[in-house]
PAMI-981816 format. One line per field, with one value per residue: residue number from 0; residue in three letters; x, y negated, z negated of N, C-alpha, C in turn. Coordinates in steps of 0.2 Angstrom, whole numbers. Each point is the difference from the previous one (the first is absolute). Last residue first. Example, Ala and Ser with C-alpha at 12.3 -4.5 7.8 and 13.67 -1.06 7.14 Angstrom:
# PAMI-981816
pos = c(1	0)
code = c(SER	ALA)
n_c1 = c(64	2)
n_c2 = c(11	28)
n_c3 = c(-35	0)
ca_c1 = c(4	-4)
ca_c2 = c(-6	-6)
ca_c3 = c(-1	0)
c_c1 = c(-4	4)
c_c2 = c(-5	-6)
c_c3 = c(-3	0)
//
This chain:
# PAMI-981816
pos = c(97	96	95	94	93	92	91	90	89	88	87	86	85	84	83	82	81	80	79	78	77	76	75	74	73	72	71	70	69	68	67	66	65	64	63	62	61	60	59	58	57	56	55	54	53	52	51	50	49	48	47	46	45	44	43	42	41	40	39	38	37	36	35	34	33	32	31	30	29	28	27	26	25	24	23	22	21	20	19	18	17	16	15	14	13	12	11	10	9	8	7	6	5	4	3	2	1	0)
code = c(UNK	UNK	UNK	UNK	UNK	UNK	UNK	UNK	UNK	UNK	UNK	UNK	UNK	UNK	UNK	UNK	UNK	UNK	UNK	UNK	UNK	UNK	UNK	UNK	UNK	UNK	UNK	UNK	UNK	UNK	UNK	UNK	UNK	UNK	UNK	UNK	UNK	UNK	UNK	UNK	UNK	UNK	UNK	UNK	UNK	UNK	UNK	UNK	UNK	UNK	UNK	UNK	UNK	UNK	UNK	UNK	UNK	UNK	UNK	UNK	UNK	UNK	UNK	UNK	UNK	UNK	UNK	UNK	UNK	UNK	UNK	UNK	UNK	UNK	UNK	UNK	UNK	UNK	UNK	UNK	UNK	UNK	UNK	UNK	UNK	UNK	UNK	UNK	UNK	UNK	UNK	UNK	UNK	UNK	UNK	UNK	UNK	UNK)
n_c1 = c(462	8	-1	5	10	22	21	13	-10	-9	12	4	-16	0	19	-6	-15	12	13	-13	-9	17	3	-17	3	19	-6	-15	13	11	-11	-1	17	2	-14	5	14	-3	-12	12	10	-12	-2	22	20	8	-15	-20	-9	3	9	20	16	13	17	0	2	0	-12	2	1	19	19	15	22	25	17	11	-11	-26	-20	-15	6	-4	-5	17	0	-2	2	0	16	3	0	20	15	-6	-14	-27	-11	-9	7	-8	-3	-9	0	3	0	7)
n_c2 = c(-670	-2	-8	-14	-6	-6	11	10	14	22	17	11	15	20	17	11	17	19	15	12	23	16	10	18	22	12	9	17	20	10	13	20	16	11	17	21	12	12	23	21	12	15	25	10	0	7	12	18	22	19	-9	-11	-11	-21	-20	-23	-9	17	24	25	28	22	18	22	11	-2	-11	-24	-16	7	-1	-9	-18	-24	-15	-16	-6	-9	8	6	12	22	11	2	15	27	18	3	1	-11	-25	-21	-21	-20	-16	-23	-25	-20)
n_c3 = c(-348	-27	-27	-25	-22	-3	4	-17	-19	6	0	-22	-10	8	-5	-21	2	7	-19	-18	4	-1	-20	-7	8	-7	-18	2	6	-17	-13	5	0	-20	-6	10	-10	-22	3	1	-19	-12	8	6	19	21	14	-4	1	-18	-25	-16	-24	-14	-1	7	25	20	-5	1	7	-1	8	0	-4	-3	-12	4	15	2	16	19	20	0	-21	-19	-25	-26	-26	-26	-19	2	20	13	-7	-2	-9	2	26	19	13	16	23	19	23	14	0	-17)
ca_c1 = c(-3	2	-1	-5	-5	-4	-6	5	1	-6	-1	4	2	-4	1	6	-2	-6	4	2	-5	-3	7	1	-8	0	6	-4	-4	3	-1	-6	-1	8	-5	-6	4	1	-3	-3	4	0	-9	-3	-3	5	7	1	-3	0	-3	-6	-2	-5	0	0	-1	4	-3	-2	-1	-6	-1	-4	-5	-5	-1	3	6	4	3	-5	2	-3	-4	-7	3	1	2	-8	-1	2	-5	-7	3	2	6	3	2	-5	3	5	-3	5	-3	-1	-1	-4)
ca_c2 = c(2	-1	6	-1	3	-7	-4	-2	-10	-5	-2	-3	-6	-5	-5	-6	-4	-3	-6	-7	-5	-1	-6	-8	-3	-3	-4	-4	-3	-3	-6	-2	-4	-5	-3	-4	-3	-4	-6	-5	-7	-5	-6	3	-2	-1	1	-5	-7	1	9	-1	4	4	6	2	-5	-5	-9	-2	-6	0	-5	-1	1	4	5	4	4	-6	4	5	8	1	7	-1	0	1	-6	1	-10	-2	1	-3	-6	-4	0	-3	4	6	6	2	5	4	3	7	5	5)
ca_c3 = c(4	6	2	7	-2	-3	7	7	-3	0	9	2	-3	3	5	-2	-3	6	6	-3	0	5	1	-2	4	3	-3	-2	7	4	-6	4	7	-1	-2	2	4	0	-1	7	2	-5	1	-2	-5	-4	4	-2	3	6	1	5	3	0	-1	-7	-6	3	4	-6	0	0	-4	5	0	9	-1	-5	3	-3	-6	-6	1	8	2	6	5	5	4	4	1	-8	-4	3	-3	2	-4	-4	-4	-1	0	-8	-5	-7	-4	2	7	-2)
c_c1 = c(2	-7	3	3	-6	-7	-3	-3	4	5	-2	-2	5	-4	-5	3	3	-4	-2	6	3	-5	-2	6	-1	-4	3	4	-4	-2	4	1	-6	-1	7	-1	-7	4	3	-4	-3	6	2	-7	-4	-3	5	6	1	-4	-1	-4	-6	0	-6	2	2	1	6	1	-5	-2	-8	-1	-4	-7	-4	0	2	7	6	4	-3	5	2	2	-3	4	-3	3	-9	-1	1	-6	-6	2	8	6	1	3	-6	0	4	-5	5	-4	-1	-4)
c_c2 = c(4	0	-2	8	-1	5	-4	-3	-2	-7	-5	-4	-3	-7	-2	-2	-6	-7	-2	-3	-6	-6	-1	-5	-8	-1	-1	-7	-6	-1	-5	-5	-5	-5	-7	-4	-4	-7	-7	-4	-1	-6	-7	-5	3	-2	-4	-2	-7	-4	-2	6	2	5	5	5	1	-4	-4	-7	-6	-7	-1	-7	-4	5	4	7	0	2	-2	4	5	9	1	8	1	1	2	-5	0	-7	-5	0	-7	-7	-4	-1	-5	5	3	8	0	7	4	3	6	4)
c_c3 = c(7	6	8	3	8	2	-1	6	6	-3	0	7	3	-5	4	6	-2	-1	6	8	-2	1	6	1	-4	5	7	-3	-3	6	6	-6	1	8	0	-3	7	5	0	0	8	5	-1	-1	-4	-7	-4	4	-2	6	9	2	8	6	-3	-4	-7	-6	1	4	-6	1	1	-7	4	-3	4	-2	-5	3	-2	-6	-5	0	8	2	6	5	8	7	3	-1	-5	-5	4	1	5	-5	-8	-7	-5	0	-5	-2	-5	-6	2	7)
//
């Protein structure tokens, strides 16, 4: 989901028709060589102006996908720190190095 889709503008073009993405880097359909209109990489939603691939709703949702998963391995992380130093301490008989 890298580059930027657009959709063909006419509506009597077959583009149009299916609603088939296509990538915007030359702005116009190669069927009918109407000007394409940008539309989210995801869910195909229409993008009003400034928007760069995603529309509001799936940038959220893709935040909120990246922050459940940093927090899911901040926990997994934690338990294996904590499970190799239980581990050192029964290895040492629980006595400290000086």
């Amino acid at each position: 989901m890298s580059k930027k889709t657009g959709r063909c503008t006419n509506t009597g073009c077959v583009n149009a028709d299916k609603q088939k993405k296509l990538d915007s880097r030359f702005g116009f359909c190669p069927l009918c060589g109407a000007r394409l209109t940008s539309v989210c990489a995801k869910c195909g939603t229409a993008l009003e102006e400034g928007q760069k691939l995603l529309c509001p709703a799936c940038a959220e949702a893709k935040q909120e996908k990246q922050a459940k998963t940093r927090r899911a391995v901040k926990a997994a992380s934690t338990g294996v720190i904590s499970a190799g130093l239980i581990a050192a301490s029964v290895l040492t008989g629980g006595k400290e190095k000086k």
